[in-house]
ChimeraX commands (.cxc) that place a marker at each C-alpha (Angstrom):
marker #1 position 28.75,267.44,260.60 radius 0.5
marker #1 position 27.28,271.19,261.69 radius 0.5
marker #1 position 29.19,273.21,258.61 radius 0.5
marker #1 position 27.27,274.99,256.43 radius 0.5
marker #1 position 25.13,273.14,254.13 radius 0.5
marker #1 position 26.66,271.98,250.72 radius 0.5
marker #1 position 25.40,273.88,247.35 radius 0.5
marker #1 position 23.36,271.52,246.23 radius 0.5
marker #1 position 21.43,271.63,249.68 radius 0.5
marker #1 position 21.35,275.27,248.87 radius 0.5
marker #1 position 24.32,276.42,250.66 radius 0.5
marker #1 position 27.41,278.54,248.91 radius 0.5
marker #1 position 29.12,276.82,245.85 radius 0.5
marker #1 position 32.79,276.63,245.90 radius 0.5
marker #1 position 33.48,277.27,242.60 radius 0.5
marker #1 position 31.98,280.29,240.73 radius 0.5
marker #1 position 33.53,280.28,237.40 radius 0.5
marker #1 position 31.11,279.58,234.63 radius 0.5
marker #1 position 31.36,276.27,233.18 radius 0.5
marker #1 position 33.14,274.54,231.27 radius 0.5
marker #1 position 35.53,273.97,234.22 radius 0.5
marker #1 position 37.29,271.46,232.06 radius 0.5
marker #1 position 38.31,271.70,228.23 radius 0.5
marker #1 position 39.33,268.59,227.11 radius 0.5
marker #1 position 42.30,268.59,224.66 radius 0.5
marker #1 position 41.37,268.23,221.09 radius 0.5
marker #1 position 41.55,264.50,218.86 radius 0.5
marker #1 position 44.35,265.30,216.32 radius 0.5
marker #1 position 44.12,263.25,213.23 radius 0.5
marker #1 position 46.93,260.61,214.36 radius 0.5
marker #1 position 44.88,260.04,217.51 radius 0.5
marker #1 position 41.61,259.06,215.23 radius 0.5
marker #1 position 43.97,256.79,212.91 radius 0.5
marker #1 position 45.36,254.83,215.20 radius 0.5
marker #1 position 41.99,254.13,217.32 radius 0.5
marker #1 position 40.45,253.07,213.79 radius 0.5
marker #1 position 43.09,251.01,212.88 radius 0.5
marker #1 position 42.41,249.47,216.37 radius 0.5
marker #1 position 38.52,248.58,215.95 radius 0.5
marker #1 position 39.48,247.25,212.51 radius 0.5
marker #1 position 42.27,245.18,213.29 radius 0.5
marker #1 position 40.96,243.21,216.69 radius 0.5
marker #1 position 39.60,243.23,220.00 radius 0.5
marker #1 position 42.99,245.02,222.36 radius 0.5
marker #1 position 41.94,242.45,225.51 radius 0.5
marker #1 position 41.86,238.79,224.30 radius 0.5
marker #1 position 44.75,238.96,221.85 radius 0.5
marker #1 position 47.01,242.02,223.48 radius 0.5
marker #1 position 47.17,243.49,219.66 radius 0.5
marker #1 position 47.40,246.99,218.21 radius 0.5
marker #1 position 47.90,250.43,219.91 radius 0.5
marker #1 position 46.82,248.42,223.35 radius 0.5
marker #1 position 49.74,245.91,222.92 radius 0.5
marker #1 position 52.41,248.55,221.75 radius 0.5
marker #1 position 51.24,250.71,224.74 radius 0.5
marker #1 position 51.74,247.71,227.21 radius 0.5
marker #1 position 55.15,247.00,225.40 radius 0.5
marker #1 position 56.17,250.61,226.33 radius 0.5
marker #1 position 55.51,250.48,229.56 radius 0.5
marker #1 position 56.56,247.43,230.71 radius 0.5
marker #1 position 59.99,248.43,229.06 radius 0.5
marker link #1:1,2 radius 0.2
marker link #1:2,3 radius 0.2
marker link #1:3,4 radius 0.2
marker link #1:4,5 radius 0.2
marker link #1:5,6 radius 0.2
marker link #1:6,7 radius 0.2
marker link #1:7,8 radius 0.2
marker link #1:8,9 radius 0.2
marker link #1:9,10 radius 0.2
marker link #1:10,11 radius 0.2
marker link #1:11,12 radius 0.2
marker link #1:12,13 radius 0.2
marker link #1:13,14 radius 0.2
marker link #1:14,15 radius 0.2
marker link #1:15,16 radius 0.2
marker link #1:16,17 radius 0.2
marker link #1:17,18 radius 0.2
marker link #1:18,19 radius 0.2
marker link #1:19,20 radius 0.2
marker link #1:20,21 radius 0.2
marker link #1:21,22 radius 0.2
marker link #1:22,23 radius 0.2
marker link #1:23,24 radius 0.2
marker link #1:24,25 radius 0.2
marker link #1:25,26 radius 0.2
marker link #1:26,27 radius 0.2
marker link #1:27,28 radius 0.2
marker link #1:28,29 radius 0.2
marker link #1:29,30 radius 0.2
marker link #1:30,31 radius 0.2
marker link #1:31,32 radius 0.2
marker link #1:32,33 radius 0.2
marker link #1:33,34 radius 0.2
marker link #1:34,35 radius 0.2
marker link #1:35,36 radius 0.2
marker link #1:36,37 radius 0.2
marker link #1:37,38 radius 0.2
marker link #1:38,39 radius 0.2
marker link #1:39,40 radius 0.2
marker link #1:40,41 radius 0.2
marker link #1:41,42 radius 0.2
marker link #1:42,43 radius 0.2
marker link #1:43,44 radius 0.2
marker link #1:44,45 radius 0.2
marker link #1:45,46 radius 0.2
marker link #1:46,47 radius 0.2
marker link #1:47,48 radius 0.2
marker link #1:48,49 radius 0.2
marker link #1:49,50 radius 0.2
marker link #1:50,51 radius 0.2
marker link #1:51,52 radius 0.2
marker link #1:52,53 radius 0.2
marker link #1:53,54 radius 0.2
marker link #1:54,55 radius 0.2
marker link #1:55,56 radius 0.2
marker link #1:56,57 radius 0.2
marker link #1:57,58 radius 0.2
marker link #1:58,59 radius 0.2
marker link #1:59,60 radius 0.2
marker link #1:60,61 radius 0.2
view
């Protein structure tokens, strides 16, 4: 390869907006429920219960 040497190598970056490039979306109150109720009710892999099995459920239907 005889481009132009990537930006970490000191060449041009591609992207020059300032960071954050990515905001990610904010934990509503329901969200933080539900995954509590998870780690108090079981582990989601052995026994398929909780959020983990309902979200299976879903989209196997």
């Amino acid at each position: 390869m005889n481009g132009p040497p990537l930006a970490l190598l000191g060449g041009t970056p591609a992207v020059s907006a300032p960071s954050p490039h990515f905001v990610r979306p904010p934990i509503e109150d329901a969200d933080r429920r539900a995954i509590t109720a998870q780690l108090e009710t079981a582990v989601p892999i052995p026994d398929r219960c909780g959020v983990i099995a309902d979200l299976e459920d879903a989209l196997a239907s």
